[in-house]
NUDRENMI-992110 format. One line per field, with one value per atom (N, C-alpha, C, CB): residue number from 1; residue in three letters; atom name; z, y, x. Coordinates in nm, 2 decimals. Each point is the difference from the previous one (the first is absolute). Glycine has a CB too. Layout:
<atoms>
num [NUM, ...]
residu [ala, ...]
atome [CA, ...]
Z [Z, ...]
Y [Y, ...]
X [X, ...]
</atoms>
This chain:
<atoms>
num [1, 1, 1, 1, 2, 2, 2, 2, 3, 3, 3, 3, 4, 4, 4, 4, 5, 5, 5, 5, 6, 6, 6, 6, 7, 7, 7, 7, 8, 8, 8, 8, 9, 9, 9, 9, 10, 10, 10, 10, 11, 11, 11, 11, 12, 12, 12, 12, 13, 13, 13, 13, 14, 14, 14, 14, 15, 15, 15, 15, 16, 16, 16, 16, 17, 17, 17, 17, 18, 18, 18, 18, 19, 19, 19, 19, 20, 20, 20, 20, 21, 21, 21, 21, 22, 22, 22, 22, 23, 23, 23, 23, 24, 24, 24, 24, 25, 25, 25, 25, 26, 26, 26, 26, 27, 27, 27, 27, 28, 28, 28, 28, 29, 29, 29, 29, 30, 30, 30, 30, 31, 31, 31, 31, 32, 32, 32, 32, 33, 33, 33, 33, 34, 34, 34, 34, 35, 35, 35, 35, 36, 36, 36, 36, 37, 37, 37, 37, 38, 38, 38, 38, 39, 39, 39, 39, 40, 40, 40, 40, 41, 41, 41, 41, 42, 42, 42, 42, 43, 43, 43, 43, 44, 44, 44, 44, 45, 45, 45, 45, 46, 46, 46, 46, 47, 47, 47, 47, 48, 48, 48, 48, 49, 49, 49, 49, 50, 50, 50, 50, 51, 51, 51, 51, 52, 52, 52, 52, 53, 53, 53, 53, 54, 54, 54, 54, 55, 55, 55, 55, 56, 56, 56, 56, 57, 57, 57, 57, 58, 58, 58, 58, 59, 59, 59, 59, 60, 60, 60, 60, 61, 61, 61, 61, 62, 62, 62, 62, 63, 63, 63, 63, 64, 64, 64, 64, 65, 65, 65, 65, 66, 66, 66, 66, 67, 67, 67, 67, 68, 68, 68, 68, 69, 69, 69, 69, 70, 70, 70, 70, 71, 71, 71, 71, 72, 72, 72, 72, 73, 73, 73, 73, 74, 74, 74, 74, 75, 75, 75, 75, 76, 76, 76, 76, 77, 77, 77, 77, 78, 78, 78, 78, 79, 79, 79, 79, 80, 80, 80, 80, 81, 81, 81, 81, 82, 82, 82, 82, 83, 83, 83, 83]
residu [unk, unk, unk, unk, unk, unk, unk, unk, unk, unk, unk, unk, unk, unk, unk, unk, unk, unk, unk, unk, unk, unk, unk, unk, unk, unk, unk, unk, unk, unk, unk, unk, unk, unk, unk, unk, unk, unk, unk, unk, unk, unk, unk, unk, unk, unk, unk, unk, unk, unk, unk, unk, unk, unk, unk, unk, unk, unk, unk, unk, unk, unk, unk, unk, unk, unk, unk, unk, unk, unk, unk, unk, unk, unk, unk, unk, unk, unk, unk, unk, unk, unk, unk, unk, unk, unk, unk, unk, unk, unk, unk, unk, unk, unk, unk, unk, unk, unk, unk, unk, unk, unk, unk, unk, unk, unk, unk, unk, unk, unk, unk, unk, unk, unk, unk, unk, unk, unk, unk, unk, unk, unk, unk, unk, unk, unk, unk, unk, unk, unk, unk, unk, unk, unk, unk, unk, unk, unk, unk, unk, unk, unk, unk, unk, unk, unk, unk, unk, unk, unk, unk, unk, unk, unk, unk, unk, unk, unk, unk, unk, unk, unk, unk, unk, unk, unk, unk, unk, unk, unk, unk, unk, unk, unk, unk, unk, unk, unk, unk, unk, unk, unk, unk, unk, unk, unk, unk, unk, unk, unk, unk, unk, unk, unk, unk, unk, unk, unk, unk, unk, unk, unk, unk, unk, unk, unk, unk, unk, unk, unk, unk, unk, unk, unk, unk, unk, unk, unk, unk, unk, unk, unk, unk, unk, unk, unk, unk, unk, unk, unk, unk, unk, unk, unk, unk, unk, unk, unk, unk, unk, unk, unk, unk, unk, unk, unk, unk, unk, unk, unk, unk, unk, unk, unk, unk, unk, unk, unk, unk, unk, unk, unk, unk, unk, unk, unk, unk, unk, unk, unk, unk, unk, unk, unk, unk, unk, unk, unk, unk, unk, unk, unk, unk, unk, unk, unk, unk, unk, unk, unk, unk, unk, unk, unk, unk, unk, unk, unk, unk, unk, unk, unk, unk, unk, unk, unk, unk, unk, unk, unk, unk, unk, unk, unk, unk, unk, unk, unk, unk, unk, unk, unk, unk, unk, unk, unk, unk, unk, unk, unk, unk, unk]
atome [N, CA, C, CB, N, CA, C, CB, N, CA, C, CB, N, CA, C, CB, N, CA, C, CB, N, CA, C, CB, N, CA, C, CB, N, CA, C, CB, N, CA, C, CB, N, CA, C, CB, N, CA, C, CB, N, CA, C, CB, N, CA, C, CB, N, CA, C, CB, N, CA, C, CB, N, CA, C, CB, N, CA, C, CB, N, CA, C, CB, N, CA, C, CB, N, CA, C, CB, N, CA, C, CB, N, CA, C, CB, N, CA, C, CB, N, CA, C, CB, N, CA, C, CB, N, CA, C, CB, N, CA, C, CB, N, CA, C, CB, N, CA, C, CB, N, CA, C, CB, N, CA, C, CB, N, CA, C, CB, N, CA, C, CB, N, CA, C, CB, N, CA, C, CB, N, CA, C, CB, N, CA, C, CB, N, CA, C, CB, N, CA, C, CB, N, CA, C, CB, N, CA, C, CB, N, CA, C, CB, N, CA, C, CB, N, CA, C, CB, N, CA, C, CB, N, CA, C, CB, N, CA, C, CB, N, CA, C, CB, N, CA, C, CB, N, CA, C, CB, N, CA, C, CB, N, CA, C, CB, N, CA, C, CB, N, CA, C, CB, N, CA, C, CB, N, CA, C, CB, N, CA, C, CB, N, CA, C, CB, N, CA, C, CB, N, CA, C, CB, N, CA, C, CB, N, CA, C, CB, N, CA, C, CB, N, CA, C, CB, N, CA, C, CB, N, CA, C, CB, N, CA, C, CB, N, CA, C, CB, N, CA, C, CB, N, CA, C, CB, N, CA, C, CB, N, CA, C, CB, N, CA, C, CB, N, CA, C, CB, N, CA, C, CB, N, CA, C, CB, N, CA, C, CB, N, CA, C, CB, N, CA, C, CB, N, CA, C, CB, N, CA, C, CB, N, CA, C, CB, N, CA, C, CB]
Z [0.00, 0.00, 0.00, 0.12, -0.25, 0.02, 0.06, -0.24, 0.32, 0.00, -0.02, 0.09, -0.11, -0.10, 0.11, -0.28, 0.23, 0.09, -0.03, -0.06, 0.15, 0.01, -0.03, 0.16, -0.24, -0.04, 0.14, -0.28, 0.27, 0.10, 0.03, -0.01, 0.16, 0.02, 0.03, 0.08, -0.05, 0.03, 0.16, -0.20, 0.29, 0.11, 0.03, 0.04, -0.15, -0.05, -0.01, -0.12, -0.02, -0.03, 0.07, -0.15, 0.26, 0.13, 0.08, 0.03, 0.00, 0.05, 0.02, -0.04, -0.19, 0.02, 0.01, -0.14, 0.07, 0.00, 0.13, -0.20, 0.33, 0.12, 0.04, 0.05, -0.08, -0.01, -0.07, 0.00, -0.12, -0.02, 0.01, -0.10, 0.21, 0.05, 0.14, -0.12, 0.17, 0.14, -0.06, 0.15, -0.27, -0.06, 0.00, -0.23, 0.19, -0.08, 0.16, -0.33, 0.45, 0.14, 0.06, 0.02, -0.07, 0.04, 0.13, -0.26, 0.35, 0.12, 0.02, 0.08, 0.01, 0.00, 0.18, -0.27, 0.30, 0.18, -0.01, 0.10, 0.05, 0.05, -0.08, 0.17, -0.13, -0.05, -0.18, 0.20, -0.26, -0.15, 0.00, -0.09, 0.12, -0.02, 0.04, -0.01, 0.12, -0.01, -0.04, 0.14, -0.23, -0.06, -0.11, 0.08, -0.10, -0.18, -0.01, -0.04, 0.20, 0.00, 0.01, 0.05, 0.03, 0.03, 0.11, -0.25, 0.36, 0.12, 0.10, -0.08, 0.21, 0.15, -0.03, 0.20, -0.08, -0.02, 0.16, -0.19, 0.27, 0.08, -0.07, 0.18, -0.26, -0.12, -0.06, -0.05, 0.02, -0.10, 0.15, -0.28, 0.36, 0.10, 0.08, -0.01, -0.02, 0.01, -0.05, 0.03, -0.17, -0.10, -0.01, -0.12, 0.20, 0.00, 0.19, -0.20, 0.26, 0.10, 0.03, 0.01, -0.11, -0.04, -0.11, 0.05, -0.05, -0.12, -0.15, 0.22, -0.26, -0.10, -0.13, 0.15, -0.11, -0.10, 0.04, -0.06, 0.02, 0.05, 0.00, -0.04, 0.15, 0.01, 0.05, 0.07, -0.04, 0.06, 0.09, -0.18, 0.30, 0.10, 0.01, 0.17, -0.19, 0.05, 0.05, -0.18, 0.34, 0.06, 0.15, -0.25, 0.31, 0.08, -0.07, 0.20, -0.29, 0.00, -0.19, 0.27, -0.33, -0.13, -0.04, -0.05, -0.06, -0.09, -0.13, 0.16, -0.23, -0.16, -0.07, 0.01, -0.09, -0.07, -0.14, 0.13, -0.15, -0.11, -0.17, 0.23, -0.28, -0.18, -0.01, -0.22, 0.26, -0.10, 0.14, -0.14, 0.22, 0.12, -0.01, 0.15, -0.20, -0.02, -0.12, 0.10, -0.23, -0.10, 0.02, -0.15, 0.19, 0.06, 0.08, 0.06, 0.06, 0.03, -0.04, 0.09, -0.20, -0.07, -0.10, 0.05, -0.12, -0.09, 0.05, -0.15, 0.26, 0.10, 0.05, 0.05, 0.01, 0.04, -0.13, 0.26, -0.37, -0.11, -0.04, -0.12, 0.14, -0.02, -0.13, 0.30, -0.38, -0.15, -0.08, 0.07, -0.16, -0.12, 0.04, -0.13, 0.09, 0.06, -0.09, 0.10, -0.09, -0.03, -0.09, 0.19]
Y [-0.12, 0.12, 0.12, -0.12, 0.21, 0.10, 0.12, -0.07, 0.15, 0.13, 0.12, -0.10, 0.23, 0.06, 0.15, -0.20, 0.24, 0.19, 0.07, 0.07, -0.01, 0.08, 0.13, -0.14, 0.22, 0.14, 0.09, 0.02, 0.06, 0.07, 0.11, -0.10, 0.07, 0.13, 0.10, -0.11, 0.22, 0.16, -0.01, 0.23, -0.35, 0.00, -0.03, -0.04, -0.09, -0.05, 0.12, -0.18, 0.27, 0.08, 0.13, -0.11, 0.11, 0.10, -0.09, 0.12, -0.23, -0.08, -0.01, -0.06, 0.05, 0.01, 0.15, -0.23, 0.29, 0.10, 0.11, -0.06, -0.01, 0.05, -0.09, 0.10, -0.19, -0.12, 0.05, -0.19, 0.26, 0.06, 0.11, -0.13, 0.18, 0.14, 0.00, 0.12, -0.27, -0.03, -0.03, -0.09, 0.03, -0.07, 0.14, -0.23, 0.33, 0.11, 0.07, 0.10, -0.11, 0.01, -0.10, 0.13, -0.20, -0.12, 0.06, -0.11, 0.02, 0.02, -0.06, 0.09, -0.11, -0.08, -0.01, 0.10, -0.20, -0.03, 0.05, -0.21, 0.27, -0.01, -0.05, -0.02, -0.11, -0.14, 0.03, -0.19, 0.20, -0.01, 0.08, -0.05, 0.22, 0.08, 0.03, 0.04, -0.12, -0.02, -0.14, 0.17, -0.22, -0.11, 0.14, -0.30, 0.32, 0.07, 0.11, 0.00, 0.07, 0.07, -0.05, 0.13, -0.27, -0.07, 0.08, -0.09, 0.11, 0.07, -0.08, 0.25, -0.19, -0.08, 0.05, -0.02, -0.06, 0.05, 0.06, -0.22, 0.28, 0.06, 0.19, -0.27, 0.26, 0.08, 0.07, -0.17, 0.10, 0.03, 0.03, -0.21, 0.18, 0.06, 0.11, -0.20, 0.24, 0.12, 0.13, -0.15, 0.12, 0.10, 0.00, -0.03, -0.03, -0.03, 0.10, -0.33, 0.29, 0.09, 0.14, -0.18, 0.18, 0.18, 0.07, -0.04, -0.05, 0.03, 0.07, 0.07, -0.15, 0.05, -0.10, 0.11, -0.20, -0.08, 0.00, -0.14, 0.14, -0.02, -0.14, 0.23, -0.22, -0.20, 0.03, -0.15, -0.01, 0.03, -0.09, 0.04, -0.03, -0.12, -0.06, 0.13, -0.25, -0.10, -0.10, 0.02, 0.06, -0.08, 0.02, -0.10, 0.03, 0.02, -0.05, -0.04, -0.02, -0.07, 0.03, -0.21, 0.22, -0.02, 0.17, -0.29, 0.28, 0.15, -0.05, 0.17, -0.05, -0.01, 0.09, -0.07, 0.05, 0.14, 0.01, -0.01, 0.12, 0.02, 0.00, 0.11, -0.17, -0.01, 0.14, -0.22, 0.26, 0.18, 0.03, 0.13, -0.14, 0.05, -0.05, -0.01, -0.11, -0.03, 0.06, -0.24, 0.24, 0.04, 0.17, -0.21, 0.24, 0.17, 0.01, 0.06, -0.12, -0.03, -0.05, -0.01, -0.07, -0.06, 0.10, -0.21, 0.25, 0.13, 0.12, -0.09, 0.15, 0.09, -0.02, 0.06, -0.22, -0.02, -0.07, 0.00, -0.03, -0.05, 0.12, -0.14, 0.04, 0.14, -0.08, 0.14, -0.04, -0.02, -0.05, -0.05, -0.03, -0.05, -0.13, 0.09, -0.10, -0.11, -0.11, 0.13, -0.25, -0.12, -0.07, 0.01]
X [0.08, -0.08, 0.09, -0.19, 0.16, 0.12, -0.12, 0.24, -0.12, -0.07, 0.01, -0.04, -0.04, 0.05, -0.05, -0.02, 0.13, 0.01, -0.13, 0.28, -0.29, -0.13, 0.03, -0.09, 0.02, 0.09, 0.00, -0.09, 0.21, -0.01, -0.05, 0.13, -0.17, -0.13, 0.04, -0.14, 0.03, 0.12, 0.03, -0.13, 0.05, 0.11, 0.13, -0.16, 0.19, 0.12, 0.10, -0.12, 0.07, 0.08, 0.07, -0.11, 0.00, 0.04, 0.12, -0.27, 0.27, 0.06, 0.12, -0.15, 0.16, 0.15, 0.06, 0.02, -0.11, 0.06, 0.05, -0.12, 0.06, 0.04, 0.11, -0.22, 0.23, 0.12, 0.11, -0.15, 0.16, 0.12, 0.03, 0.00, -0.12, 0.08, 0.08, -0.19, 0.13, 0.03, 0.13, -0.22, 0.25, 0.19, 0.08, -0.06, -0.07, 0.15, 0.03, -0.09, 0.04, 0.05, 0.07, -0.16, 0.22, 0.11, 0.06, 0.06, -0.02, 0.12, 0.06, -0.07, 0.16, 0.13, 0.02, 0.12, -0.08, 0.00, 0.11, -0.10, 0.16, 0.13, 0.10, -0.10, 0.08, 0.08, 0.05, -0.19, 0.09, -0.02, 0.08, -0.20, 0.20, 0.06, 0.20, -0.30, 0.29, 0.11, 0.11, -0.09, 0.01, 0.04, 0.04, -0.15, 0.05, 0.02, 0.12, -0.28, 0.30, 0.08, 0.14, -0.18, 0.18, 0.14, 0.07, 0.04, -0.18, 0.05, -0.07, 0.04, 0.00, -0.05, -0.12, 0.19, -0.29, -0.16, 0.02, -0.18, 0.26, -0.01, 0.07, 0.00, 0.06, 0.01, -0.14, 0.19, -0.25, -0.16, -0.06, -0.03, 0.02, -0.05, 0.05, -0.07, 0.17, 0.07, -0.02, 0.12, -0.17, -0.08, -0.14, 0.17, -0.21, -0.16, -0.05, 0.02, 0.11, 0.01, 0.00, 0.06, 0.06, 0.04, -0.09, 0.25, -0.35, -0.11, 0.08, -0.23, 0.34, 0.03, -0.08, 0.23, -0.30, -0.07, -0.13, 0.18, -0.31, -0.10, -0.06, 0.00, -0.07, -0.01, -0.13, 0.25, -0.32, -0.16, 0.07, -0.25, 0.16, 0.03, -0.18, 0.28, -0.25, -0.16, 0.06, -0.19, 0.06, 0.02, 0.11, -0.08, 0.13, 0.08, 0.19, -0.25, 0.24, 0.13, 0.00, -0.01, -0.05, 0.05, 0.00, -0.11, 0.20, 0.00, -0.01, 0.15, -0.18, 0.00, 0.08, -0.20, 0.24, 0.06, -0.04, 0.22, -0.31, -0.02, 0.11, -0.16, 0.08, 0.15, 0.01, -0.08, 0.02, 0.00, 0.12, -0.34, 0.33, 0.04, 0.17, -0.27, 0.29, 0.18, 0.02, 0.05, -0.14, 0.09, 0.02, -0.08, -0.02, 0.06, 0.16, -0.30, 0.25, 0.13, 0.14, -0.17, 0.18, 0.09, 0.06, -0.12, 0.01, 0.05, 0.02, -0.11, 0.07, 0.10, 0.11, -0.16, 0.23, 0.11, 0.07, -0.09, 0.05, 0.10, 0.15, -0.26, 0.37, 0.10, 0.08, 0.06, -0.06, 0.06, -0.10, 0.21, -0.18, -0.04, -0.12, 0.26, -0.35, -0.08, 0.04, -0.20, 0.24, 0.03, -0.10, 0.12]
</atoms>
């Protein structure tokens, strides 16, 4: 018995379309971010302290760091020629 897609409705299409607005706000843990940076994660918490990066905290223990929020960051502290 095959089955076959149902066209999509305009709830659907609200759906995704709030689904890829929730993507184009991506964040990154702690952790992630100092993997990405190839630094300590008591480091990334050091900038998140001196609020030189902006982060969300949820919750009692976890933070987020906004994408927009490192690549700002990254392209203010890049020195020379970017690779």
């Amino acid at each position: 018995m095959t089955q076959t897609r149902k066209p999509a409705t305009r709830d659907t299409k609200k759906r995704l379309q709030l689904s890829n607005q929730l993507n184009a706000t991506a964040h990154m843990s702690a952790t992630q971010l100092a993997r990405r940076w190839s630094v300590s994660l008591p480091a990334i918490y050091r900038l998140i302290e001196r609020a030189e990066i902006a982060s969300l905290k949820i919750g009692v223990r976890s933070v987020r760091i906004p994408l927009s929020a490192i690549e700002k960051y990254e392209l203010e502290h890049t020195v020379g020629e970017a690779l």
